[in-house]
C-alpha positions as CSV (number, residue, x, y, z in Angstrom):
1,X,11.5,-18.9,2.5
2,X,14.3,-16.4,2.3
3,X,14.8,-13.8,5.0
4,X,14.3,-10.7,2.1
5,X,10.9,-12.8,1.1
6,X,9.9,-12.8,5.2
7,X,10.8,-9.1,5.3
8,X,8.8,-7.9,2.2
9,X,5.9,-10.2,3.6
10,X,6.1,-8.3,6.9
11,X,6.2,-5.1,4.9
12,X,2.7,-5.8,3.3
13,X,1.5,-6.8,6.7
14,X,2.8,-2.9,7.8
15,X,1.3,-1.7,4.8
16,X,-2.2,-3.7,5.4
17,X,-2.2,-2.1,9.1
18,X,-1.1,1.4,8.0
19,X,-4.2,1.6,5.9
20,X,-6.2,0.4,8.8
21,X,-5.4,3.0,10.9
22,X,-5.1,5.7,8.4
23,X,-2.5,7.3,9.8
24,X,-0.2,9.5,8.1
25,X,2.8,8.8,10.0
26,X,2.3,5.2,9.5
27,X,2.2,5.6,6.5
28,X,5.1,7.7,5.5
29,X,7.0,5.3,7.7
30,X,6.8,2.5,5.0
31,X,8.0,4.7,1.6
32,X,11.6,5.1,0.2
33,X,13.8,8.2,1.1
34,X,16.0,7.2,-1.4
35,X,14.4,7.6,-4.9
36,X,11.1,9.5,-6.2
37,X,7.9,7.8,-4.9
38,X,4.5,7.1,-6.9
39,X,1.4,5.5,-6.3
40,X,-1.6,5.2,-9.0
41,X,-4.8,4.7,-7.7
42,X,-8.3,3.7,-9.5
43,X,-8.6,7.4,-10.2
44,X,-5.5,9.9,-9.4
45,X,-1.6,9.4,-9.4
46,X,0.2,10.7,-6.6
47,X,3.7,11.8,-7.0
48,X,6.2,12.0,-4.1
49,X,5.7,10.8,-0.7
50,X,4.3,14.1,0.8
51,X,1.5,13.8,-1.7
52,X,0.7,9.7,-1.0
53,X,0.9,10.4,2.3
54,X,-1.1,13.7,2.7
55,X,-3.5,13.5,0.1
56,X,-3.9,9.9,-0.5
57,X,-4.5,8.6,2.8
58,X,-6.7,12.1,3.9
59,X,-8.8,10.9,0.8
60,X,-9.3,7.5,3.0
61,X,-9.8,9.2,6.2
62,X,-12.2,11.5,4.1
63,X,-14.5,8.9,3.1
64,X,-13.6,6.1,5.0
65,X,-15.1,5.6,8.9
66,X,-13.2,2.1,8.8
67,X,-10.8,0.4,5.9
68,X,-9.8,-2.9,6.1
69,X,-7.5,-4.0,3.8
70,X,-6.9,-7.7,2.7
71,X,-4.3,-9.3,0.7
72,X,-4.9,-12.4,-1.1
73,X,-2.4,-14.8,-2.8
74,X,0.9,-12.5,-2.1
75,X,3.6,-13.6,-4.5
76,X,7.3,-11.7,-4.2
77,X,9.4,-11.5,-6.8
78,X,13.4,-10.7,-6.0
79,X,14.2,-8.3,-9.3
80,X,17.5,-7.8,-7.9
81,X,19.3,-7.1,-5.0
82,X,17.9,-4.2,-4.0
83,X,14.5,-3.9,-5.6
84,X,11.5,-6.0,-5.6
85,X,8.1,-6.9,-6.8
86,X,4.9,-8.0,-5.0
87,X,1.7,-8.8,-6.3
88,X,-1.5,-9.6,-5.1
89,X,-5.2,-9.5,-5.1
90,X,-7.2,-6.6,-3.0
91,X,-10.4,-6.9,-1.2
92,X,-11.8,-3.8,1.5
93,X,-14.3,-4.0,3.7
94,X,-14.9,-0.3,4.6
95,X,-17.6,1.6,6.2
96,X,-18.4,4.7,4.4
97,X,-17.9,7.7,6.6
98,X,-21.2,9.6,5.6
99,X,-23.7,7.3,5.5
100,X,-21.9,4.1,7.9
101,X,-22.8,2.1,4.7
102,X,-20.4,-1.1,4.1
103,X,-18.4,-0.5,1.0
104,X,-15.8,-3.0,-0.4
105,X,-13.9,-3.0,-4.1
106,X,-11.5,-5.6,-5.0
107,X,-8.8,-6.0,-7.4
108,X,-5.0,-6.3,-7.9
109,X,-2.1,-4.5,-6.6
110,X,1.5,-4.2,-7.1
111,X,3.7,-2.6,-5.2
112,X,7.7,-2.2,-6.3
113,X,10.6,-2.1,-2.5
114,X,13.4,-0.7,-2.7
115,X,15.9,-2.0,-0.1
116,X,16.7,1.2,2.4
117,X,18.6,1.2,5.1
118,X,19.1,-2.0,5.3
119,X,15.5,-2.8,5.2
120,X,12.0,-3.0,2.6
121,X,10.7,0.3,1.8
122,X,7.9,1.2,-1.1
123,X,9.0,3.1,-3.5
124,X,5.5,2.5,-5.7
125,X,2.3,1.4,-5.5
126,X,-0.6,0.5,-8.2
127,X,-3.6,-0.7,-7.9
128,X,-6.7,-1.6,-10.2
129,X,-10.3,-2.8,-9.4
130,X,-11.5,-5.5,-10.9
131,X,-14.8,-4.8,-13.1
C-alpha cells in the first residue's frame, strides 16, 4: 500500500471521528485552503468551507444527540498527483436528539483530496442514501 493511499485512509478515519464529535473545528481542519470547497448532501449543497462547516455540521449537532459514522469497503483512487478519489459505502448509527430515538441511513459517498501542504485535504464531498 502506498504512503499517499495510507494518508488518504487516515484522512477518512479523521473524517469518520470529526463527524463523531461534531465539532466545527474538527471539521474545518480536514478541508482545502487551496481551491473552492463543496459538499452535496441528501438534501442541500453547501458551498465553501464556512458553509460545510457552520451550517452542515450545526445541522448534525441540531438533530443528532450521537452520529456515528461507518465506512465500508474504502477504495482510493490516485487521479493524479495531487488530487484523489475515495469511495465507499455509508452506514450511521445516530440517536436523534429530540426524541433519543436510534436513527441510521446508509448509502455511498465520495469524497475528492486535494494534496495541501504537503498532506490530504477534502476539497468535496457527496453522498447519496441508498433507497
Amino acid at each position: 500500500m502506498s504512503n499517499d493511499t495510507q494518508q488518504l485512509l487516515q484522512a477518512v478515519r479523521a473524517y469518520q471521528s470529526a463527524v463523531h464529535s461534531q465539532s466545527p473545528a474538527a471539521f474545518r481542519a480536514l478541508w482545502a485552503d487551496s481551491c473552492e470547497t463543496s459538499l452535496i448532501s441528501i438534501s442541500t449543497c453547501y458551498r465553501g468551507t464556512d458553509a460545510i462547516c457552520n451550517d452542515f455540521i450545526g445541522r448534525l449537532r441540531q438533530a443528532y444527540s450521537r452520529i456515528e459514522l461507518i465506512a465500508k469497503e474504502v477504495s482510493v483512487r490516485l487521479v493524479s498527483r495531487d488530487c484523489a478519489v475515495v469511495l465507499f459505502s455509508y452506514q450511521t448509527d445516530c440517536d436523534r436528539r429530540e426524541t433519543g430515538e436510534h436513527y441510521g441511513i446508509s448509502g455511498l459517498e465520495t469524497q475528492v483530496y486535494v494534496r495541501e501542504a504537503g498532506g490530504w485535504k477534502l476539497a468535496h464531498i457527496q453522498y447519496a442514501k441508498e433507497n
